[in-house]
VOBA-1610 file (N, C-alpha, C; in pm, whole numbers, padded with zeros to 5 digits, always signed):
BEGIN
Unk+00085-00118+00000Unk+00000+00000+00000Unk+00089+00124+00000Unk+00085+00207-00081Unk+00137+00355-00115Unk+00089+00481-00124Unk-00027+00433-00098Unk-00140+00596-00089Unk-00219+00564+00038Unk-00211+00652+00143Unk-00302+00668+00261Unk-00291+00738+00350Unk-00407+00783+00475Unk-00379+00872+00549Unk-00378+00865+00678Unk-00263+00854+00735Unk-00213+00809+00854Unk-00347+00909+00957Unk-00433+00860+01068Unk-00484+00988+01143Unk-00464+00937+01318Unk-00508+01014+01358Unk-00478+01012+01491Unk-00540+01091+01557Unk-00663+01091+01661Unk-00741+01132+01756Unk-00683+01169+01907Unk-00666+01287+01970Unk-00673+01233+02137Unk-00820+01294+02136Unk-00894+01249+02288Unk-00958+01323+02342Unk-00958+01364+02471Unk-01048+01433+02515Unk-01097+01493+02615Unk-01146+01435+02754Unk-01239+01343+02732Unk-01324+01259+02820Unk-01356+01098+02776Unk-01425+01073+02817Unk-01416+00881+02799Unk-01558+00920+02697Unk-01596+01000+02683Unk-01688+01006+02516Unk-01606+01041+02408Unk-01626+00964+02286Unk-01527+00913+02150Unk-01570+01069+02095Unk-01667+01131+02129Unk-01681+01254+02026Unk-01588+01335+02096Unk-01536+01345+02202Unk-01522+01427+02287Unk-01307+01448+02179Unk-01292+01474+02073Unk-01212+01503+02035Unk-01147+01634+02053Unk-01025+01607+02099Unk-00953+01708+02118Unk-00819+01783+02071Unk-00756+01670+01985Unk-00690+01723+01899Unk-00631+01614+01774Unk-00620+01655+01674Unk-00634+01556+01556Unk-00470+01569+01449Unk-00405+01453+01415Unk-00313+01494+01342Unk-00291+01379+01237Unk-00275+01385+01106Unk-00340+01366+00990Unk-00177+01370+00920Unk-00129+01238+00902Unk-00017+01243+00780Unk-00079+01162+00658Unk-00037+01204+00511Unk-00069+01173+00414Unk+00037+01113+00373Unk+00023+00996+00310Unk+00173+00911+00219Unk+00086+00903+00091Unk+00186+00964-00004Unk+00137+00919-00159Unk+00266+00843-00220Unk+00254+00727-00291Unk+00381+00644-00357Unk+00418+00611-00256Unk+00459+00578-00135Unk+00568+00551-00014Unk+00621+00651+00039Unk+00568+00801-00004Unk+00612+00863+00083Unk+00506+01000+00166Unk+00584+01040+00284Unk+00534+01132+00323Unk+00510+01263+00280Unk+00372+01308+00243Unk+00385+01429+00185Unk+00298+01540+00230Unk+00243+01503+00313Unk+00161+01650+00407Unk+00164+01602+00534Unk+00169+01704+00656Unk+00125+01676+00815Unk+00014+01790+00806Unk-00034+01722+00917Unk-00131+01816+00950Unk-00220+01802+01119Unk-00178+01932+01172Unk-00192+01918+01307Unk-00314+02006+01340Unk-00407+02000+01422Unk-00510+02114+01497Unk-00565+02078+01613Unk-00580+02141+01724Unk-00617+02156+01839Unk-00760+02147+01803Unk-00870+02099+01868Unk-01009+02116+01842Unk-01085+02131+01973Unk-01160+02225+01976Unk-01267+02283+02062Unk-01348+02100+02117Unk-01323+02067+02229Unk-01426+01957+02261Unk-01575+01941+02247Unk-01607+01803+02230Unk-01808+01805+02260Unk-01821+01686+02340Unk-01856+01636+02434Unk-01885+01771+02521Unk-01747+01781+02591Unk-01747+01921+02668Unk-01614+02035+02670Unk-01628+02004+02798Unk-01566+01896+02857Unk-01500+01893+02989Unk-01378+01786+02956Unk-01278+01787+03057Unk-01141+01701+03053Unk-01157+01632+03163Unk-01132+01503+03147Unk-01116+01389+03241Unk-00949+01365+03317Unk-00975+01408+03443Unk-00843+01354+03450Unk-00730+01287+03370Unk-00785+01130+03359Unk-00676+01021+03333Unk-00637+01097+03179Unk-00740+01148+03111Unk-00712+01154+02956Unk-00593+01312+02974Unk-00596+01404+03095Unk-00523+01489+03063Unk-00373+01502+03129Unk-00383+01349+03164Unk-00211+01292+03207Unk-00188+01205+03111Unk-00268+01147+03024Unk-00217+01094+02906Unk-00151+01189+02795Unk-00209+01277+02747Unk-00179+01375+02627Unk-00184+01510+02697Unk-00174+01525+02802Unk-00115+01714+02836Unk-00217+01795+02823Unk-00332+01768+02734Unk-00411+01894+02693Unk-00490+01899+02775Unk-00590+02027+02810Unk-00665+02120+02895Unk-00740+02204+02838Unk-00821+02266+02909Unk-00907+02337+02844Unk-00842+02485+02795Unk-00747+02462+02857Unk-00657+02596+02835Unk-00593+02600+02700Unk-00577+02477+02671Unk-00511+02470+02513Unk-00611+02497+02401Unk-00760+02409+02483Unk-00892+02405+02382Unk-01008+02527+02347Unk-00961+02616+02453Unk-01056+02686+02479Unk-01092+02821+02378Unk-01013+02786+02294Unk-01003+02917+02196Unk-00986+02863+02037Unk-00946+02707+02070Unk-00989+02639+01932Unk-01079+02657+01890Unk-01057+02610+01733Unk-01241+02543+01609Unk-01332+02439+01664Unk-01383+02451+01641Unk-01465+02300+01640Unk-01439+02218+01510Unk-01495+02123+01576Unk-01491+01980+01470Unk-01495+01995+01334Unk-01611+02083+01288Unk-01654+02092+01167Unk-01561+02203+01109Unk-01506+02297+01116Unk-01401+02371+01068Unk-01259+02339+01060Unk-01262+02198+01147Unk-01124+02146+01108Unk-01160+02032+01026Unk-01273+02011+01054Unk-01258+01909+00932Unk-01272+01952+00753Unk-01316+02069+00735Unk-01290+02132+00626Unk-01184+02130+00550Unk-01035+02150+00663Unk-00899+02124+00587Unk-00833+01994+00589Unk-00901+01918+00683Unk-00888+01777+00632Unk-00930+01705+00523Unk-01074+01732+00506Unk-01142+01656+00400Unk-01029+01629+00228Unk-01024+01819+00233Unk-00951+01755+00113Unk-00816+01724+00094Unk-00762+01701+00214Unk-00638+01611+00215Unk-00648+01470+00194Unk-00705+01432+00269Unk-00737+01286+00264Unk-00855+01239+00175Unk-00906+01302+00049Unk-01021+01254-00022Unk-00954+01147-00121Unk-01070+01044-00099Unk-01002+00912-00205Unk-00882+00838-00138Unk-00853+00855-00048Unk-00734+00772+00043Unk-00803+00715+00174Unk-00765+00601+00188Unk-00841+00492+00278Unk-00741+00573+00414Unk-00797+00565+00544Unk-00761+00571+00657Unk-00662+00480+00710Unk-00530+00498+00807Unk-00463+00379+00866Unk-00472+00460+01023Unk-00512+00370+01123Unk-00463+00427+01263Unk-00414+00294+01323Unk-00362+00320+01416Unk-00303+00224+01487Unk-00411+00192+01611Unk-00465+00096+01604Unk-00632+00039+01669Unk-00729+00145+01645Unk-00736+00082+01489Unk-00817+00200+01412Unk-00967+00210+01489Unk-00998+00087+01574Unk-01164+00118+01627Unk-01140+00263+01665Unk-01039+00280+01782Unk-01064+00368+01838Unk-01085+00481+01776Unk-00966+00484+01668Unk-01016+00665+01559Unk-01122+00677+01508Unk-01194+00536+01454Unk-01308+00525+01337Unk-01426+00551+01445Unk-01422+00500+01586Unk-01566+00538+01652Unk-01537+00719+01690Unk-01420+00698+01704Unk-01416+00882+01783Unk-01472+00961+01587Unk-01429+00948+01525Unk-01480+01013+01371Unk-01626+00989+01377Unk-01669+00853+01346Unk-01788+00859+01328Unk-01885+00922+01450Unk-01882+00902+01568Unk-01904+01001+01675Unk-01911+01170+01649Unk-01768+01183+01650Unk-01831+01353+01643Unk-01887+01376+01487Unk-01905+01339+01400Unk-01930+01333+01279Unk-02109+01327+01321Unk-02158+01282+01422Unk-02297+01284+01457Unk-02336+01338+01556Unk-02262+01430+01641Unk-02291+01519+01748Unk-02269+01672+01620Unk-02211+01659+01514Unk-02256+01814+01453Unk-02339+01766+01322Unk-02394+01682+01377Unk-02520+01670+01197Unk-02431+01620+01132Unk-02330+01601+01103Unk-02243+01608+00983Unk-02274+01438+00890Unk-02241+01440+00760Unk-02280+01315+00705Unk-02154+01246+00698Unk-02164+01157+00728Unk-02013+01045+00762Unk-02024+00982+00602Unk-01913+00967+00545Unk-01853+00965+00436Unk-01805+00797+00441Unk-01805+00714+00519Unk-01766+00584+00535Unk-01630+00583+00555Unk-01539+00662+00568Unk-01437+00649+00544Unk-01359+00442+00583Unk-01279+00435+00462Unk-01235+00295+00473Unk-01100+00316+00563Unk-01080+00237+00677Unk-00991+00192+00785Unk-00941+00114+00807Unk-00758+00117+00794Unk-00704+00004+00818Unk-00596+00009+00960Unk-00588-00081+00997Unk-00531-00084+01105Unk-00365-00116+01129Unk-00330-00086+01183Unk-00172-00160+01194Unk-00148-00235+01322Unk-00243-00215+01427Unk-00231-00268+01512Unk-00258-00433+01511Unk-00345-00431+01410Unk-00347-00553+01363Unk-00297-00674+01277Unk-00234-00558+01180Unk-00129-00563+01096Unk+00020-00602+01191Unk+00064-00553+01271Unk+00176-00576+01308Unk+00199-00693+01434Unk+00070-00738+01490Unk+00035-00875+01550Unk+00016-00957+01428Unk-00015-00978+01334Unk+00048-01057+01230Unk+00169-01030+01150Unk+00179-00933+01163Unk+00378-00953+01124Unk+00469-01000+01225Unk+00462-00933+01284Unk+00554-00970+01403Unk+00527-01080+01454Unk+00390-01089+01525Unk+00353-01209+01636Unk+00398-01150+01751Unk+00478-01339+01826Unk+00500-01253+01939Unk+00683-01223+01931Unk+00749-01172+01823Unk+00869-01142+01824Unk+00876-00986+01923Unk+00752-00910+01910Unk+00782-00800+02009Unk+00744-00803+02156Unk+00770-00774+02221Unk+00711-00780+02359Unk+00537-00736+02399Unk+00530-00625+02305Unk+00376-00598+02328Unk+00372-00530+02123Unk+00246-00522+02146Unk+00248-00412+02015Unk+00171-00267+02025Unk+00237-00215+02128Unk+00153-00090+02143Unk+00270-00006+02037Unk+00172+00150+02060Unk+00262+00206+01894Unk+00394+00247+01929Unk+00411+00272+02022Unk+00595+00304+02043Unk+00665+00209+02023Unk+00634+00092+02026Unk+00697-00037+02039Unk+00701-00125+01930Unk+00608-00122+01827Unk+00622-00113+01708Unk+00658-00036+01621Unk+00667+00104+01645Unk+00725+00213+01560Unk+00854+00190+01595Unk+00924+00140+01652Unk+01077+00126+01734Unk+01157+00000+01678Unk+01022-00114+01641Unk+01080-00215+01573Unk+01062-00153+01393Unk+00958-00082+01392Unk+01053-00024+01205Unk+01117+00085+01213Unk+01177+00113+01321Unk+01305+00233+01273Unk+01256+00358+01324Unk+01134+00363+01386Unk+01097+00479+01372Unk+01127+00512+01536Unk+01090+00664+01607Unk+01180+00677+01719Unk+01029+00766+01764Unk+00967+00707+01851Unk+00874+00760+01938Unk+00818+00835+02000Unk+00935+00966+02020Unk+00959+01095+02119Unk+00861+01134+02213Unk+00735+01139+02122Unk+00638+01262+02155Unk+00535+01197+02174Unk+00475+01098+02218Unk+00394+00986+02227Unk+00239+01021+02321Unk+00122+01043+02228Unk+00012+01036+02259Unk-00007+01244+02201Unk+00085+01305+02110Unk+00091+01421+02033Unk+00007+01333+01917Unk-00097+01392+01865Unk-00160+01326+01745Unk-00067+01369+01632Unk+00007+01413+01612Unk+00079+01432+01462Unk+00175+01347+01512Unk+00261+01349+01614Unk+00378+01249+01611Unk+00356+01074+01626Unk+00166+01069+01707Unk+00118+00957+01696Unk+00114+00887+01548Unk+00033+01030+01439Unk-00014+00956+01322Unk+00108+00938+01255Unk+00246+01004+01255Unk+00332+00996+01159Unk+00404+00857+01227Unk+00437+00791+01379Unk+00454+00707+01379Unk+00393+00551+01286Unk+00241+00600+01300Unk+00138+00490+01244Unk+00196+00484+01077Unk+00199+00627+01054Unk+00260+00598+00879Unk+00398+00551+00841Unk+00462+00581+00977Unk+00561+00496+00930Unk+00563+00344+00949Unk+00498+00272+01050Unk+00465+00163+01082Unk+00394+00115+00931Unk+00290+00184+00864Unk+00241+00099+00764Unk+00273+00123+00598Unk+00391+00194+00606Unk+00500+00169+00521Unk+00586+00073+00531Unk+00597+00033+00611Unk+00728-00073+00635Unk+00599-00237+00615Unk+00507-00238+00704Unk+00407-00335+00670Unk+00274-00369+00654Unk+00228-00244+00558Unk+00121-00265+00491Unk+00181-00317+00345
//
């Protein structure tokens, strides 16, 4: 596979709409050719503890963001005609289709592939676990910034370059 769009969700609260910031790499031919990062206004707009010792963000970061539907404007036509990859894509594909129905919006089907699944059949059990640092580490790739949705999704694209 040589055309797709790496994405990556955090959120806010233990509701999948509750998106809070989104980062979006594009691979065309095998390679990387757009990032794309945005902070997004939550729905609903409260922060859960556990989720804001996972990924750092607060309402302080969110509170002056877009909403959903204005960032998804400059997404759409990045990723039109390119199938989705996340790394335990349920989780991105319910948080999308979710807020995609808390603003009316018409969900587009987008097609989703996973690597998390992908790389428990490549690997097996040659890795110790397959969470994404740990697979991005076994293809070369170097983790840094872990649970940042752009450094999440560009890990995932690099993960499904090497084995998609």
């Amino acid at each position: 596979m040589t055309d797709f769009a790496a994405i990556d969700f955090e959120t806010a609260n233990e509701c999948p709409s509750s998106v809070c910031s989104v980062g979006i790499v594009v691979v065309r031919d095998g390679e990387i050719v757009d990032r794309f990062y945005s902070l997004i206004h939550p729905e609903p707009e409260y922060y859960q503890w556990f989720c804001r010792q996972v990924h750092g963000l607060g309402p302080e970061d969110t509170d002056e963001a877009p909403v959903f539907p204005y960032v998804w404007e400059k997404v759409e036509p990045l990723i039109e005609g390119l199938p989705l990859v996340a790394h335990n894509s349920r989780f991105d594909e319910e948080c999308l289709k979710q807020v995609f129905r808390v603003y009316q919006m018409d969900y587009p089907d987008y097609a989703f592939l996973d690597t998390l699944s992908a790389s428990r059949r490549y690997y097996g059990s040659t890795l110790p676990n397959h969470q994404l640092q740990t697979v991005a580490a076994a293809c070369g790739y170097d983790l840094t910034h872990h649970h940042h949705a752009l450094a999440d999704a560009e890990a995932c694209a690099r993960i499904a370059i090497e084995i998609l």
